[in-house]
C-alpha positions as YAML, in Angstrom:
chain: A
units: angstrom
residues:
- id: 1
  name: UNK
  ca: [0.00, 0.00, 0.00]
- id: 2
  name: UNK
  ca: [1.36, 3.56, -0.95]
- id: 3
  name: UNK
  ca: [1.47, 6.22, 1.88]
- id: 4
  name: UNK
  ca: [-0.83, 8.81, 1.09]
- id: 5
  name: UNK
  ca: [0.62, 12.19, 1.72]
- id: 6
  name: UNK
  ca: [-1.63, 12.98, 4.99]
- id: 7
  name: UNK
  ca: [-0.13, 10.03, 6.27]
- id: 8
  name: UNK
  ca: [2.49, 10.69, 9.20]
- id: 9
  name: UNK
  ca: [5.92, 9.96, 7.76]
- id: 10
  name: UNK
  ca: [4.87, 10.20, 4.21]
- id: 11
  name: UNK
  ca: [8.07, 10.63, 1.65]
- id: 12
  name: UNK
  ca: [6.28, 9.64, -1.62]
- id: 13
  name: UNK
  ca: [3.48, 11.35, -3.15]
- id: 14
  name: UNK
  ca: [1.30, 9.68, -6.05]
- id: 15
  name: UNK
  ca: [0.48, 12.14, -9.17]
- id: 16
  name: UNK
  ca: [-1.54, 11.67, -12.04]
- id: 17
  name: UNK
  ca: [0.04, 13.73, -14.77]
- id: 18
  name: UNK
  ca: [-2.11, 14.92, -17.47]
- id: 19
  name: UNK
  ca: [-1.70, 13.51, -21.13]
- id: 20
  name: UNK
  ca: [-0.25, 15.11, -23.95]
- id: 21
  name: UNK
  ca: [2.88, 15.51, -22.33]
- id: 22
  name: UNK
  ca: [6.36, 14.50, -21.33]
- id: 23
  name: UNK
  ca: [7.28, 15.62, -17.30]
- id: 24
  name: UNK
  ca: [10.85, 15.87, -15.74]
- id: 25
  name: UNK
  ca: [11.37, 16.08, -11.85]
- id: 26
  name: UNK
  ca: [13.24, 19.93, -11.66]
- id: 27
  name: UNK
  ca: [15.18, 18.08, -8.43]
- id: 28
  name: UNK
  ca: [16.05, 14.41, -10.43]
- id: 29
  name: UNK
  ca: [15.52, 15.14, -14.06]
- id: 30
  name: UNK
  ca: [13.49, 11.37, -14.03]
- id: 31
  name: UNK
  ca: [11.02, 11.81, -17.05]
- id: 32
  name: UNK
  ca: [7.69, 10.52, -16.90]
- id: 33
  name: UNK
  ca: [4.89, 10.14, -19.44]
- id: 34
  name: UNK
  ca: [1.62, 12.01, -18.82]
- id: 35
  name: UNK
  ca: [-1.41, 10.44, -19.32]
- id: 36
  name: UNK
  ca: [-0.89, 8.26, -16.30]
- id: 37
  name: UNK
  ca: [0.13, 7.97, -12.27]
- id: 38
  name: UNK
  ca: [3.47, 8.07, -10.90]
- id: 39
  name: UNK
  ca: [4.79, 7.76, -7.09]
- id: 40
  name: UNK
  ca: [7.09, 10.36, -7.01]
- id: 41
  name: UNK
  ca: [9.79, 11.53, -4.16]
- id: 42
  name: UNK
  ca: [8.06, 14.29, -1.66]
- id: 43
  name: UNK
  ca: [9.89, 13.78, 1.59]
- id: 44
  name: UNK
  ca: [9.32, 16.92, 4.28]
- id: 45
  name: UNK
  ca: [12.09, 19.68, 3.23]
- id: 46
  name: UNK
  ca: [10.55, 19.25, -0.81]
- id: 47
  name: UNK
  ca: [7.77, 19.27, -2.64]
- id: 48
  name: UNK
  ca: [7.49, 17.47, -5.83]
- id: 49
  name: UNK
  ca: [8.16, 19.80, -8.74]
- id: 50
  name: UNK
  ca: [6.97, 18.81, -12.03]
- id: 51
  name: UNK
  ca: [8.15, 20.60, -15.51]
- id: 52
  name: UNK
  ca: [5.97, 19.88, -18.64]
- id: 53
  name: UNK
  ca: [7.99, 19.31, -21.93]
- id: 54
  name: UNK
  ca: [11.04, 21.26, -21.83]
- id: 55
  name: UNK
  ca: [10.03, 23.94, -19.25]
- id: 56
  name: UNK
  ca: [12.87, 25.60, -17.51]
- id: 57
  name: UNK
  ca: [12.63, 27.00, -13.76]
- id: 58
  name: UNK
  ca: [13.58, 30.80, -14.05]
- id: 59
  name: UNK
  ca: [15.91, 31.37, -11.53]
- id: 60
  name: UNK
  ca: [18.69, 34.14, -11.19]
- id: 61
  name: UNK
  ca: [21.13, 34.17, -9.02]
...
């Protein structure tokens, strides 16, 4: 069974990720394939971050 993230402890989150699209984690770059669920990473200190296509986070330092 997959911890739901209310659950005390929690460090995985499951996502559905809409179709149409390719994702990349902005913290692993691990791809994954809309259209379906993934259990991703989410432990306390960060949330799971989810780019469409080939999004880019703007940062500057």
């Amino acid at each position: 069974m997959t911890a739901h993230s209310t659950t005390a402890g929690a460090t995985r989150r499951e996502v559905y990720l809409p179709t149409g699209a390719r994702w990349r984690c902005a913290w692993t770059d691990t791809t994954y394939e809309g259209g379906s669920r993934h259990t991703v990473d989410a432990p306390l200190d960060r949330i799971p971050l989810l780019l469409r296509d080939d999004a880019q986070l703007p940062v500057s330092a």
